[in-house]
C-alpha positions in Angstrom: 0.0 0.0 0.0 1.4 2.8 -1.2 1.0 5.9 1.3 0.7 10.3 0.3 0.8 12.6 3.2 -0.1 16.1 1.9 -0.4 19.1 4.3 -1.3 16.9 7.1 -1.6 18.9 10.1 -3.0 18.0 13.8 -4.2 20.7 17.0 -5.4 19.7 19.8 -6.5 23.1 21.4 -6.7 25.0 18.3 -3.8 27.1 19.1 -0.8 24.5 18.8 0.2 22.3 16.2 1.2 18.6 17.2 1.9 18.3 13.2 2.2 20.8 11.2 2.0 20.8 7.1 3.5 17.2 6.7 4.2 15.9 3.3 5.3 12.7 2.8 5.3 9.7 0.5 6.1 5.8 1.4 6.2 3.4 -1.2 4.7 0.7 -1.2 6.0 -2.4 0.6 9.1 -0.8 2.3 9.7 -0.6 5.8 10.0 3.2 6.5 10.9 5.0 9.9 9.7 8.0 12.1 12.6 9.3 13.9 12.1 11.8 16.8 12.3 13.1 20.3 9.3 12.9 22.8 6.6 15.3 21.4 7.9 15.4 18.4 5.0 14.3 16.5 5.3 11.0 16.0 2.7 9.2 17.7 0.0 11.7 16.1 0.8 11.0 13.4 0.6 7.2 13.6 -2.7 7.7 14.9 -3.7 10.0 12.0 -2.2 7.1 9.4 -4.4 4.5 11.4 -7.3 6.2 11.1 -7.7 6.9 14.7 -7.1 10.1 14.7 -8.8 12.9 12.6 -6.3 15.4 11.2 -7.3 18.8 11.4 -6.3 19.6 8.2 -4.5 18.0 5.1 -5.1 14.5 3.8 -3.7 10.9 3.8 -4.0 9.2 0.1 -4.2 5.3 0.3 -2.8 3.5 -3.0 -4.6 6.6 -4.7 -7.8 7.2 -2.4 -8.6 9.6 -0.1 -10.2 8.2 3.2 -14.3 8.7 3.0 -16.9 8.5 5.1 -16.8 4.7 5.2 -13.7 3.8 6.7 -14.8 -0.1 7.4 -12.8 -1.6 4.8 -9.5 0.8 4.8 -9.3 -0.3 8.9 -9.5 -4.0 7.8 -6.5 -3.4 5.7 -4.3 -1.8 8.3 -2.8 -3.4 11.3 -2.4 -1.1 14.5 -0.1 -1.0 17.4 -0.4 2.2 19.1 1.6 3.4 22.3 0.1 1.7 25.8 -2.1 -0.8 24.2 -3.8 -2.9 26.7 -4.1 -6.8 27.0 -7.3 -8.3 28.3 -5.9 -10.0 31.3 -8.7 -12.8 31.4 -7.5 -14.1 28.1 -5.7 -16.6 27.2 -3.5 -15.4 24.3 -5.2 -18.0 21.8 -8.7 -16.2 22.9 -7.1 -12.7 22.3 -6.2 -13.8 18.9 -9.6 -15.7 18.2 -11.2 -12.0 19.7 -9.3 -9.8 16.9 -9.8 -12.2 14.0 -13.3 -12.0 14.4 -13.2 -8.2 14.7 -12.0 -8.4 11.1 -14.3 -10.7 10.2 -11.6 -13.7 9.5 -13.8 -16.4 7.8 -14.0 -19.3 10.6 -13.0 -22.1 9.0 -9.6 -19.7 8.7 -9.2 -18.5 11.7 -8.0 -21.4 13.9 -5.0 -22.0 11.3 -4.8 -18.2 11.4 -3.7 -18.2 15.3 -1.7 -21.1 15.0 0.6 -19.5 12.5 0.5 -16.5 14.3 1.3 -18.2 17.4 4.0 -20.0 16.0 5.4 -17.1 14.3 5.6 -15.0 17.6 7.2 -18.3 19.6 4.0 -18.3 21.4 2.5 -21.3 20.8 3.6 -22.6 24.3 1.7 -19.9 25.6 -1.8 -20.5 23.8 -3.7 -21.2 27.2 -1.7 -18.9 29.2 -3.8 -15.4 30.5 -2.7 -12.9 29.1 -2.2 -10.8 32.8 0.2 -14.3 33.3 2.7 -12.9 30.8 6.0 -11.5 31.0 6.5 -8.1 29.3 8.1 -9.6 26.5 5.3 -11.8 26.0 3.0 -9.5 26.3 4.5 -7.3 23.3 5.0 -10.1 21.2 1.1 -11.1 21.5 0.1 -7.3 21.0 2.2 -7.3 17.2 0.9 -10.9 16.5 -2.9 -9.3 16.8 -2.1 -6.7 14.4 -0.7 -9.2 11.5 -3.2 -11.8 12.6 -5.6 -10.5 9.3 -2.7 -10.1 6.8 -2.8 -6.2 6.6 -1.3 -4.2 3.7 -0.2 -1.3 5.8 1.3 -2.3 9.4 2.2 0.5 11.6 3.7 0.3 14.4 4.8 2.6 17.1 7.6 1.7 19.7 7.3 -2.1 19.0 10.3 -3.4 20.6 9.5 -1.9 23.9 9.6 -4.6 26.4 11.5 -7.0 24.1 14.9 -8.9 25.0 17.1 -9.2 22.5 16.2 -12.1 21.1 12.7 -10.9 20.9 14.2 -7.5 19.1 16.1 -10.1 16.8 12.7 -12.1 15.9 10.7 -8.8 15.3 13.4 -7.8 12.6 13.0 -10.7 11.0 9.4 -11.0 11.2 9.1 -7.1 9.6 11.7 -8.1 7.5 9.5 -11.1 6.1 6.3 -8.5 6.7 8.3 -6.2 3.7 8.4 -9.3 1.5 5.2 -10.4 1.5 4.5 -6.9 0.1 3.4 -4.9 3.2 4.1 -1.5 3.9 5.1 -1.1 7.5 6.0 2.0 9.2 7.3 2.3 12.8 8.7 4.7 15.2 11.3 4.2 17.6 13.7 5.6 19.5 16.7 3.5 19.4 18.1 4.3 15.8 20.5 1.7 15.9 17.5 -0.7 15.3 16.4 1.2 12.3 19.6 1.5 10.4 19.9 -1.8 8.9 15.8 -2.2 8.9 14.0 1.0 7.1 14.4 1.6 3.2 13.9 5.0 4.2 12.9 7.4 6.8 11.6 10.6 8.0 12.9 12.9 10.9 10.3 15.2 13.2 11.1 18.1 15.4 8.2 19.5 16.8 5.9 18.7 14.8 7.7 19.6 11.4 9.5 17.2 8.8 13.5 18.2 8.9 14.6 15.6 6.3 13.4 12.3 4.9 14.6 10.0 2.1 16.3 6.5 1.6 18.7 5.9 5.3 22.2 5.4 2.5 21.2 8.6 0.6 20.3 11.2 3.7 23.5 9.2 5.5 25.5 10.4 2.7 24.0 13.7 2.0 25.3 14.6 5.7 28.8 13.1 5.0 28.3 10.6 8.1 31.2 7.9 7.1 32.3 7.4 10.5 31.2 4.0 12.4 31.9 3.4 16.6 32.6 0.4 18.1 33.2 -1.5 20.9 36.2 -4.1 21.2 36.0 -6.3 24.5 39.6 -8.5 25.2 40.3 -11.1 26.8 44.1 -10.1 26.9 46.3 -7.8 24.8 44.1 -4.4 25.5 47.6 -2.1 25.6 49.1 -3.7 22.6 45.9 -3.0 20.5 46.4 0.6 21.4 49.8 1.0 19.9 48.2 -0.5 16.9 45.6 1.4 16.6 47.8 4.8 16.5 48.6 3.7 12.8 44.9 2.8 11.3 42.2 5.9 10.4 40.8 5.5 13.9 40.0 7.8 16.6 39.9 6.5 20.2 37.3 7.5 22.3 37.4 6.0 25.9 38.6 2.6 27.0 37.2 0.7 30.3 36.5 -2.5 31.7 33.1 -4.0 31.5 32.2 -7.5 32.7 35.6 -7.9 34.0 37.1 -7.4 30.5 38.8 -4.6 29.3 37.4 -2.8 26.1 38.1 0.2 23.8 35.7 2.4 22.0 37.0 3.4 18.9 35.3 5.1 15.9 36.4 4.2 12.4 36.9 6.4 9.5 36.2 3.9 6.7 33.5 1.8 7.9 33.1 -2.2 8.2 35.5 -3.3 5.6 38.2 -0.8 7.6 36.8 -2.8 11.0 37.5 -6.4 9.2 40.9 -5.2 8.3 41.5 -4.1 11.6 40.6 -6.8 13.3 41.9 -9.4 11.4 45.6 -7.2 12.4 44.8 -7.2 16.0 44.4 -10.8 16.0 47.5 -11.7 14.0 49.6 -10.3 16.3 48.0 -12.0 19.5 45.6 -10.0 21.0 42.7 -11.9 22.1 39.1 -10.0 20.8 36.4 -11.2 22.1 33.8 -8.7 20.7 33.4 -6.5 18.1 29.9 -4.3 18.2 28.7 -1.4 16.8 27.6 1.6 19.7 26.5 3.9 17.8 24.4 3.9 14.5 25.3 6.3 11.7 21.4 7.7 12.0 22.3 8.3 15.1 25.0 10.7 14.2 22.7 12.1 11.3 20.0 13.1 13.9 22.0 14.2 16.5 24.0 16.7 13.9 20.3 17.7 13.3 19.2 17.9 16.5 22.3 20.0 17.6 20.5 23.7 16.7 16.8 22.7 17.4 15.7 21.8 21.1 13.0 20.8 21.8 
């Protein structure tokens, strides 16, 4: 489902703007990001794209069509996770499922096969008879997406989703949005840890106060702000001191060293990006020094929005 946001604008007390004149376009079956502080805008505008919320002014185009009077068979096309959702304690998650699939009128001799893929999909299946007040947070967030993909929408939208989630849970819900984008489905989704939406979104939009500051594909707004730097993490097991000395020689920067865990570890930020990183490491470990992780601390989106962010406070 292709999405057009023209003018969209949303007040609450008629005097300020939680969104103000908002054009965008999402193409259809891309994963695309909202990117902003607290009150920037974001969830209203979910809400507006859901069809929850009425804009004040402006206008949301679905593949082409304007939203009318009859908004029945849009709704049963989109699937909704807003912020603070609620659970039906008394539940059982398999009833919660078998509630919403009804709600959009899943054909019955569908809808048990229906909840046992999305149960299965969501590692839930163990969980089927459980309340839903019985479940972990995790769990609990994990059932609240599996409702919204339970009718095969075209548009998913999402905000904060990975609240609540461990990492494995955030790993699964990559790969589940992932799999969402290749079935065709346009899924939008906010969040507030960018480093989750680097490798994700085709493309994404950042909001400060209530205005669009830039939006485009993540490689063509990370290279129209000349962010080529990446920052990681090295934990060792031994040999800590001796990396240092190597280090002086590569295109890195060092920004701080410590211990964590009981290991010692260096931040260091890398002008020349993952292939530089392989080359580094692959050094380190040649001449003895024992790595035992490599990760990434900071997201190049990250560096984008905070350059952004540096002369407009919210």
């Amino acid at each position: 489902m292709k999405i057009e946001i023209r003018g969209l604008g949303k007040t609450y007390d008629g005097v300020q703007w939680a969104v103000s004149d908002l054009d965008l376009t999402i193409p259809s079956g891309t994963i695309f990001g909202l990117i902003g502080p607290n009150g920037a805008g974001k969830t209203t505008t979910l809400r507006m794209l859901a069809t929850v919320l009425q804009p004040t002014r402006g206008e949301i185009l679905y593949d082409g069509q304007a939203l009318t009077d009859d908004e029945t068979l849009l709704r049963r096309k989109i699937g909704f996770l807003g912020d603070g959702n609620p659970l039906y304690k008394h539940m059982t998650a398999g009833e919660y499922l078998r509630f919403f699939g009804q709600c959009f009128h899943i054909p019955a001799k569908e809808l048990e096969p229906a909840i046992e893929h999305t149960l299965d999909t969501f590692g839930l299946t163990g969980k089927r008879d459980s309340t839903c007040g019985s479940l972990s947070k995790g769990m609990r967030q994990r059932l609240l997406i599996a409702r919204c993909l339970i009718h095969k929408p075209r548009l998913l939208i999402l905000d904060e989703p990975a609240d609540g989630l461990d990492p494995r849970g955030r790993s699964d819900l990559r790969a589940i949005l992932k799999q969402t984008r290749a079935e065709g489905v346009t899924v939008i989704v906010s969040s507030h840890i960018l480093r989750e939406l680097d490798d994700l979104c085709d493309g994404v939009a950042i909001l400060q106060r209530g205005t669009l500051v830039v939006d485009g594909g993540v490689g063509e707004i990370i290279e129209n702000y000349e962010v080529s730097r990446f920052v990681y993490q090295i934990r060792f097991l031994q040999g800590r001191a001796r990396a240092e000395e190597l280090l002086q020689t590569e295109r890195v920067l060092i920004e701080g060293s410590g211990v964590e865990e009981g290991l010692e570890t260096l931040t260091i930020q890398v002008q020349g990006g993952e292939p530089l990183m392989s080359e580094i490491l692959t050094k380190l470990c040649a001449e003895g020094i024992r790595v035992v992780t490599v990760s990434r601390v900071r997201s190049r989106l990250e560096d984008v929005y905070n350059r952004l962010s540096e002369d407009r406070l919210n």
